[in-house]
N, C-alpha and C positions, 0 to 999 in steps of 0.2 A: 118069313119073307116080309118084311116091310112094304109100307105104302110107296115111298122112292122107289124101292127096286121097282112095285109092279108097275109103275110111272115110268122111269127109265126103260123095261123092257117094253110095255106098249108101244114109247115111245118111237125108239128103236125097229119095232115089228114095222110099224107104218110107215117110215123110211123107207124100209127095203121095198113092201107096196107102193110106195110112190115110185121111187127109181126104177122097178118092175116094169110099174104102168107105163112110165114114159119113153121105156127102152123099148117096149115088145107092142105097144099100140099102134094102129094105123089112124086111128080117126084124131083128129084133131081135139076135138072136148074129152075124149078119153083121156088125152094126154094132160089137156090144161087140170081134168080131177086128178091125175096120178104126183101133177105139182103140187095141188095144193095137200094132197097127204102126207106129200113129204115135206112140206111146210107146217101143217099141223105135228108132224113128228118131231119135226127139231126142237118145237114150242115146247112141248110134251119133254122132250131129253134137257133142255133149257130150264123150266122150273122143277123137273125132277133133280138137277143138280145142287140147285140152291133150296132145295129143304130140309129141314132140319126138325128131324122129330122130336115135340112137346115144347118147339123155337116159340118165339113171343118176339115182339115189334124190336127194331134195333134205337128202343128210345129208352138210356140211363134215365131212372126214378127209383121210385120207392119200390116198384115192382120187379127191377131188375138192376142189380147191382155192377158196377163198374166191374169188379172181380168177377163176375160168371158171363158179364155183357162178350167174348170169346165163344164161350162153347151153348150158351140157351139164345142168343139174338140171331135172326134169319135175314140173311146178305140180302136186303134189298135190288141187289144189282142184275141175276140174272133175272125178276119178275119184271124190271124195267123194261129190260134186252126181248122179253117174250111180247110186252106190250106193242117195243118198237118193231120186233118182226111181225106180228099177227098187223098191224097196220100197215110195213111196205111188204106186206103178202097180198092185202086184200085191192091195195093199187093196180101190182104186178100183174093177181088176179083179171082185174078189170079190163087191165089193157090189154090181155093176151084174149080176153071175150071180145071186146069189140075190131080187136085183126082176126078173128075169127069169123066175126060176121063179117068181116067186109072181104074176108076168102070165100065164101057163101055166097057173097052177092057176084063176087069175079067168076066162079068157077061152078056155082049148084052142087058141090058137093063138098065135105070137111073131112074125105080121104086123103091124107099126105102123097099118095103117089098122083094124084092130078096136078102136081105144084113141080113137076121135075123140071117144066123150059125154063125154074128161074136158079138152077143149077148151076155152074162158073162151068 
């Protein structure tokens, strides 16, 4: 088993924990953790996709030739994509804590069934 697989399957595992948490939880901060697991798991499936074992930087020199620059350089693009989501995760994050507090401050409690009269 490789480092990718065990990357992609953690990655994977924690997904399905987050999707769990957010499906089957009544409290509100349980749920905001169950996002961001499943936000830390995409991350986790995200740079598990783009590695490449015993890869080196995707920069032609003396150390990596144009002919192997294909199979030994590591796609820069999905570590990009994990930077860009771990930062609009930690946004998303924030603003789902502070409507959280301010459901705490409305109602004293962060059980989702106190929130039904704003139902359609």
């Amino acid at each position: 088993m490789t480092i990718a697989s065990i990357v992609l399957s953690a990655g994977l595992i924690l997904v399905l924990i987050g999707i769990w948490g957010m499906l089957t939880q009544r409290n509100i901060l349980r749920i905001i953790v169950g996002f961001m697991l499943m936000g830390t798991g995409s991350h986790l499936v995200i740079v598990a996709i783009g590695y490449v074992s015993n890869g080196t930087a995707p920069i032609i020199d003396g150390g990596l030739s144009l002919a192997e620059a294909p199979t030994r350089s590591v796609d820069p693009i999905p570590s990009a994509l994990a930077v860009t989501a771990i930062v609009i995760g930690l946004a998303v994050t924030a603003i789902m804590l502070a409507y959280a507090i301010r459901l705490y401050q409305a109602r004293q409690t962060l059980s989702i069934d106190a929130f039904t009269d704003s139902k359609w």
